[in-house]
PyMOL commands that place a pseudoatom at each C-alpha (Angstrom):
pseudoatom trace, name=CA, resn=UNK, resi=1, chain=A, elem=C, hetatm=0, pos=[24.137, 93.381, 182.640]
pseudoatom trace, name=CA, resn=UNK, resi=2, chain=A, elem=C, hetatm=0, pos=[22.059, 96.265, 184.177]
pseudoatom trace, name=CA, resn=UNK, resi=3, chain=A, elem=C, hetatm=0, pos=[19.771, 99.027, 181.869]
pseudoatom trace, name=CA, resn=UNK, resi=4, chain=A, elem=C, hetatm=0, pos=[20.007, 102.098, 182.934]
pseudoatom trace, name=CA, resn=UNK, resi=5, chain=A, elem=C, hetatm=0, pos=[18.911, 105.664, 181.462]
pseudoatom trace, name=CA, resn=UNK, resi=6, chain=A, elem=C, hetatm=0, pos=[19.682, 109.295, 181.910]
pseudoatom trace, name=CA, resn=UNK, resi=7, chain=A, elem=C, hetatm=0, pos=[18.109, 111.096, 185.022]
pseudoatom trace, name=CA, resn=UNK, resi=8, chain=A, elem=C, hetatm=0, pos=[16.282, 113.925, 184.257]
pseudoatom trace, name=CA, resn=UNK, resi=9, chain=A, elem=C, hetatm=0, pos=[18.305, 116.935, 184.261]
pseudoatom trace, name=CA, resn=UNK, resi=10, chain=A, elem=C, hetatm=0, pos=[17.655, 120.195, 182.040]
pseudoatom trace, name=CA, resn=UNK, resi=11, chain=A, elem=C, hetatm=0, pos=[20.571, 121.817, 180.368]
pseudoatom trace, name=CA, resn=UNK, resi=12, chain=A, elem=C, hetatm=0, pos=[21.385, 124.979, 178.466]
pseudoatom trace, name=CA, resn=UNK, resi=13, chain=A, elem=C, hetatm=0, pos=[22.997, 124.793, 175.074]
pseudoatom trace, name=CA, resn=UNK, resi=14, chain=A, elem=C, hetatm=0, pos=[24.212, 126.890, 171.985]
pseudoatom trace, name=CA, resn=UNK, resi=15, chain=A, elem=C, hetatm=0, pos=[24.845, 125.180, 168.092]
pseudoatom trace, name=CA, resn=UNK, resi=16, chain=A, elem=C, hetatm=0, pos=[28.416, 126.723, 167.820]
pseudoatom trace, name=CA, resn=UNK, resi=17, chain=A, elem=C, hetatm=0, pos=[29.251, 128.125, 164.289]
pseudoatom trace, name=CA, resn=UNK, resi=18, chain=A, elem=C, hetatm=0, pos=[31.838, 131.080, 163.126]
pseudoatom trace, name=CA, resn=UNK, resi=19, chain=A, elem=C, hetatm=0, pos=[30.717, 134.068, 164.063]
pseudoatom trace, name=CA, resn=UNK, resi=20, chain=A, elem=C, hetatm=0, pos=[28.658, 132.805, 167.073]
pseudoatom trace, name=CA, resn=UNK, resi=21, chain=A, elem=C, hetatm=0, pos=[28.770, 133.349, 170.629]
pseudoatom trace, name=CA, resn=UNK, resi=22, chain=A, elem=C, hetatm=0, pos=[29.359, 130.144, 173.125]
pseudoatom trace, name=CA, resn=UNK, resi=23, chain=A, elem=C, hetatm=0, pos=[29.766, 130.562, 176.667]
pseudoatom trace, name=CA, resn=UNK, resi=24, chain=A, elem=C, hetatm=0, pos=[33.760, 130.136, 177.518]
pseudoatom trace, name=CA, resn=UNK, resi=25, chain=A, elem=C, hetatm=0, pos=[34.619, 129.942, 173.917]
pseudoatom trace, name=CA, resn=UNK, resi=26, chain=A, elem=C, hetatm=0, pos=[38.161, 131.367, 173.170]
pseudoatom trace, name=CA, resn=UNK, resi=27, chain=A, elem=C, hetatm=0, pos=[39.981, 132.421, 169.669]
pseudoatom trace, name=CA, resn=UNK, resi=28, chain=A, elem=C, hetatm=0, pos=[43.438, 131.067, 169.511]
pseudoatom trace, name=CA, resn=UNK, resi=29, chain=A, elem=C, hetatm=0, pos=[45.807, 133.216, 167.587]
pseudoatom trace, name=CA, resn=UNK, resi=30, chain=A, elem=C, hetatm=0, pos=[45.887, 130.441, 165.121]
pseudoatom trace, name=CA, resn=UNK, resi=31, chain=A, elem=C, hetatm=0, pos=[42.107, 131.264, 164.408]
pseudoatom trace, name=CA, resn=UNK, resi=32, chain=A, elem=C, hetatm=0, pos=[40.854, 127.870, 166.447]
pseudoatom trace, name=CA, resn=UNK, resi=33, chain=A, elem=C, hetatm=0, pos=[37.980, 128.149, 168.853]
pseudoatom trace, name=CA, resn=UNK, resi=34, chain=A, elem=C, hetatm=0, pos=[38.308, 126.235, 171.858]
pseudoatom trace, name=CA, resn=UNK, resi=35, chain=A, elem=C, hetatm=0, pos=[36.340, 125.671, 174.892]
pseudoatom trace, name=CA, resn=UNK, resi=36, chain=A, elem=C, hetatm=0, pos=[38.337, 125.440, 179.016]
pseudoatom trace, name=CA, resn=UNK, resi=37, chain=A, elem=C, hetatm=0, pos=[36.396, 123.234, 180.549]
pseudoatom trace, name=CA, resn=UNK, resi=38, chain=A, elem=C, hetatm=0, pos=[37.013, 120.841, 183.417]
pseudoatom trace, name=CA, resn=UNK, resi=39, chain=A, elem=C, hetatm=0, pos=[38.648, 118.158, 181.185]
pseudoatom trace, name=CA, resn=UNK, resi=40, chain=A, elem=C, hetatm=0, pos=[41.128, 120.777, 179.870]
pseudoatom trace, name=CA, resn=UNK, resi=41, chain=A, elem=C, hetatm=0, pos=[40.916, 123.057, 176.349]
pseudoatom trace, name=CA, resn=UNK, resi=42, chain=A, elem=C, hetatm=0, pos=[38.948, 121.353, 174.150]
pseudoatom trace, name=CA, resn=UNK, resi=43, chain=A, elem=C, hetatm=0, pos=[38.549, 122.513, 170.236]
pseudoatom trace, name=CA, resn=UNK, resi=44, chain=A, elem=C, hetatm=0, pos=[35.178, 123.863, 168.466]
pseudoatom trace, name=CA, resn=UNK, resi=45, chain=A, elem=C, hetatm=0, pos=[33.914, 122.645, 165.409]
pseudoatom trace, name=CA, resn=UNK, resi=46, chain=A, elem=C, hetatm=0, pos=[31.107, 124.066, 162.914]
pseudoatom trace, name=CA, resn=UNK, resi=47, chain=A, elem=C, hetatm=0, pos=[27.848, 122.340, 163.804]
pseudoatom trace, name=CA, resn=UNK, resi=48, chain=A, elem=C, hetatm=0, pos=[29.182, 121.213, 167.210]
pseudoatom trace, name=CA, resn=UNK, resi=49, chain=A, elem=C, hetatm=0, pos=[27.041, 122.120, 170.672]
pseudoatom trace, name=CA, resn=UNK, resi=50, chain=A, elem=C, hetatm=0, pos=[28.354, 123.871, 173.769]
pseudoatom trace, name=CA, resn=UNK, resi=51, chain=A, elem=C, hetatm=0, pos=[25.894, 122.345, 176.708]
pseudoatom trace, name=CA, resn=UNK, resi=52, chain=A, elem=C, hetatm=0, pos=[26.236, 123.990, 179.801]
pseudoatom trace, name=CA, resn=UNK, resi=53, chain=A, elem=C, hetatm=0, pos=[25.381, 121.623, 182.853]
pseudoatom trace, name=CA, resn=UNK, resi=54, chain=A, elem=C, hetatm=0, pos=[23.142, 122.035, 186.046]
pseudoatom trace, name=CA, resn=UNK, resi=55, chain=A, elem=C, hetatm=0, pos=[26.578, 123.180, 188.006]
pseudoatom trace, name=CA, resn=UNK, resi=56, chain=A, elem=C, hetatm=0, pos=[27.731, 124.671, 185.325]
pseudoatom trace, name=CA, resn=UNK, resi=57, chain=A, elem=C, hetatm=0, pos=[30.047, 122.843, 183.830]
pseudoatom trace, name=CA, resn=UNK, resi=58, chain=A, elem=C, hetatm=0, pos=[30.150, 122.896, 179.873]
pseudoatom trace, name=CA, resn=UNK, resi=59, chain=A, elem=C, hetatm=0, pos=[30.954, 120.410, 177.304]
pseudoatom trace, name=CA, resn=UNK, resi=60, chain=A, elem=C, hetatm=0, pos=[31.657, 119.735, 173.729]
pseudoatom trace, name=CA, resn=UNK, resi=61, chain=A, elem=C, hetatm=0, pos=[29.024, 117.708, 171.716]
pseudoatom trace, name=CA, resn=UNK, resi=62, chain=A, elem=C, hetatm=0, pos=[28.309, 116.409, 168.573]
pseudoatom trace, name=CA, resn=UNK, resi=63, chain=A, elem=C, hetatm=0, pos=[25.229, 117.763, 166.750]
pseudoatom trace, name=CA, resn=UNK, resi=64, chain=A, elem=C, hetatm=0, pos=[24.634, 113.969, 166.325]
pseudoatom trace, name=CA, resn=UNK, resi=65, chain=A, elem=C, hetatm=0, pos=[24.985, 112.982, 170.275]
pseudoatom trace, name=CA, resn=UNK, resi=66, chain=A, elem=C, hetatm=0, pos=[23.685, 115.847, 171.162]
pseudoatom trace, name=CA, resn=UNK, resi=67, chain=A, elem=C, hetatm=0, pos=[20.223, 115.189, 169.320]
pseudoatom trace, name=CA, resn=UNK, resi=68, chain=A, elem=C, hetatm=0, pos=[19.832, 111.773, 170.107]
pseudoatom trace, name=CA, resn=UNK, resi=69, chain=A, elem=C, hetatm=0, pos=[20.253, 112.675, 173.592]
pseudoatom trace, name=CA, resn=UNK, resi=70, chain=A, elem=C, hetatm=0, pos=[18.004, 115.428, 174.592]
pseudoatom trace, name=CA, resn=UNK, resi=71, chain=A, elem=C, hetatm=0, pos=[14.932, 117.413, 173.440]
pseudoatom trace, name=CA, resn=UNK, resi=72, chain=A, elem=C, hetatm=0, pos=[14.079, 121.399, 173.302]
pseudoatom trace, name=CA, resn=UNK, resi=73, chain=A, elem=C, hetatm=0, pos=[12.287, 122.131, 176.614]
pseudoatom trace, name=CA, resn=UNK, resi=74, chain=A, elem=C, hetatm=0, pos=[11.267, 125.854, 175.898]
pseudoatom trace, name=CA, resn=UNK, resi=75, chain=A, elem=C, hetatm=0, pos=[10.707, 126.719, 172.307]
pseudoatom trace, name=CA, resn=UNK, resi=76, chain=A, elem=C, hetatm=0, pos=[12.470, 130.574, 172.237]
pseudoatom trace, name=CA, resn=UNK, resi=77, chain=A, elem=C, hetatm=0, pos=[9.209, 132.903, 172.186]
pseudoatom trace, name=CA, resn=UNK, resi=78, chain=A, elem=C, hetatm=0, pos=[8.444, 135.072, 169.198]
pseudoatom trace, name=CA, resn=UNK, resi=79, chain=A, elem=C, hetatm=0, pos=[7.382, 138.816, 169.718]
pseudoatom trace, name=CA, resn=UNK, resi=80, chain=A, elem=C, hetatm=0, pos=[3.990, 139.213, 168.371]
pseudoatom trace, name=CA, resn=UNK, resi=81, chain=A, elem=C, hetatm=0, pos=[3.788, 142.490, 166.413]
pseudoatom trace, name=CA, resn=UNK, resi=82, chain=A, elem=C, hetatm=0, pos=[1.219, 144.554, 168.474]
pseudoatom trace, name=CA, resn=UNK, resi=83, chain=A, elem=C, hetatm=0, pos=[-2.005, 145.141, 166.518]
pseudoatom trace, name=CA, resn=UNK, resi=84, chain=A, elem=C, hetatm=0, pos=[-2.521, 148.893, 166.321]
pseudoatom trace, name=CA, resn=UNK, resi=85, chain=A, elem=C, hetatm=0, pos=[-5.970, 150.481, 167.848]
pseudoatom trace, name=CA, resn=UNK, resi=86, chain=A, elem=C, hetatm=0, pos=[-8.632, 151.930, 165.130]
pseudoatom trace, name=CA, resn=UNK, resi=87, chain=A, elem=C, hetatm=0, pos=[-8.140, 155.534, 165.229]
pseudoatom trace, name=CA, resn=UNK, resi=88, chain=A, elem=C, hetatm=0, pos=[-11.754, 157.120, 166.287]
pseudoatom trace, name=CA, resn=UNK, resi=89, chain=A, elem=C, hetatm=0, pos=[-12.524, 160.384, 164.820]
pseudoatom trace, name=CA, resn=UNK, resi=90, chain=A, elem=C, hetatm=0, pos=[-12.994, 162.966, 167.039]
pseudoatom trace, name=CA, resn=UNK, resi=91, chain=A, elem=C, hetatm=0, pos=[-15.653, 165.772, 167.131]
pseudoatom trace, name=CA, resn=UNK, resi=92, chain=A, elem=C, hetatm=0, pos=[-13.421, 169.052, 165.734]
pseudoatom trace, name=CA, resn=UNK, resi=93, chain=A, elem=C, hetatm=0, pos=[-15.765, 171.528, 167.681]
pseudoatom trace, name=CA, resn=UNK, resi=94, chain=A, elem=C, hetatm=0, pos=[-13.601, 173.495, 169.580]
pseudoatom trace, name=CA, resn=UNK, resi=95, chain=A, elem=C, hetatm=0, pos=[-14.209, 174.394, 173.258]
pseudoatom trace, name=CA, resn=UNK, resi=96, chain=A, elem=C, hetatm=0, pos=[-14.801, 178.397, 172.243]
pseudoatom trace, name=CA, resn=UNK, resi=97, chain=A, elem=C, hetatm=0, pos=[-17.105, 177.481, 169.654]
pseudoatom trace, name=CA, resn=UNK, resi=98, chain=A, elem=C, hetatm=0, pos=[-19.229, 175.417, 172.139]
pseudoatom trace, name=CA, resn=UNK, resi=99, chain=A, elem=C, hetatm=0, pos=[-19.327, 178.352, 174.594]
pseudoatom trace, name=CA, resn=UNK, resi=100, chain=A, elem=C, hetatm=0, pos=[-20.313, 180.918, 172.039]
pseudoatom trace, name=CA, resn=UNK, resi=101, chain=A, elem=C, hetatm=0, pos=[-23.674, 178.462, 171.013]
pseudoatom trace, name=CA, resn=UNK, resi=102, chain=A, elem=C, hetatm=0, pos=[-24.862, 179.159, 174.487]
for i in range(1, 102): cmd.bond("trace and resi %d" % i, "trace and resi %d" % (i + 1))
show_as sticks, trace
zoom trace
């Protein structure tokens, strides 16, 4: 029997949980979530991950597959609060005042 492993490839993906967003997702009237993919509608679950592919097709994983099976590229960047400039106190003498000294 041959080894093989995975080929390098980068995907996007969202941990699906009510109330969040997922690429494709759709509400049944029933209150499901499911996904359309190529493979048909398939159901969303709490925890679950919604992986979108290099051509863009998506699929349903297990938080626990999902995991084992790839690692966070780009860690989502935090906005650094701006540090604010001292204030420099500025000379009150008045342009008229100036002109009235000479």
């Amino acid at each position: 029997m041959k080894v093989y492993t995975l080929r390098k490839k980068v995907v996007k993906a969202v941990q699906w949980f009510p109330g969040t967003d997922a690429p494709g997702a759709i509400e049944a009237p029933s209150g499901e979530v499911f996904l359309h993919t190529a493979d048909g509608k398939l159901p969303l679950w709490p925890g679950c991950y919604v992986v979108v592919g290099i051509p863009g097709g998506k699929v349903v994983m297990s938080a626990e597959i999902f995991e084992a099976t790839y690692v966070l590229v780009e860690k989502p960047k935090v906005e650094k609060p701006k540090a604010e400039k001292p204030k420099v106190a500025k000379n009150k003498v008045s342009k008229k005042k100036v002109a009235k000294k000479k």
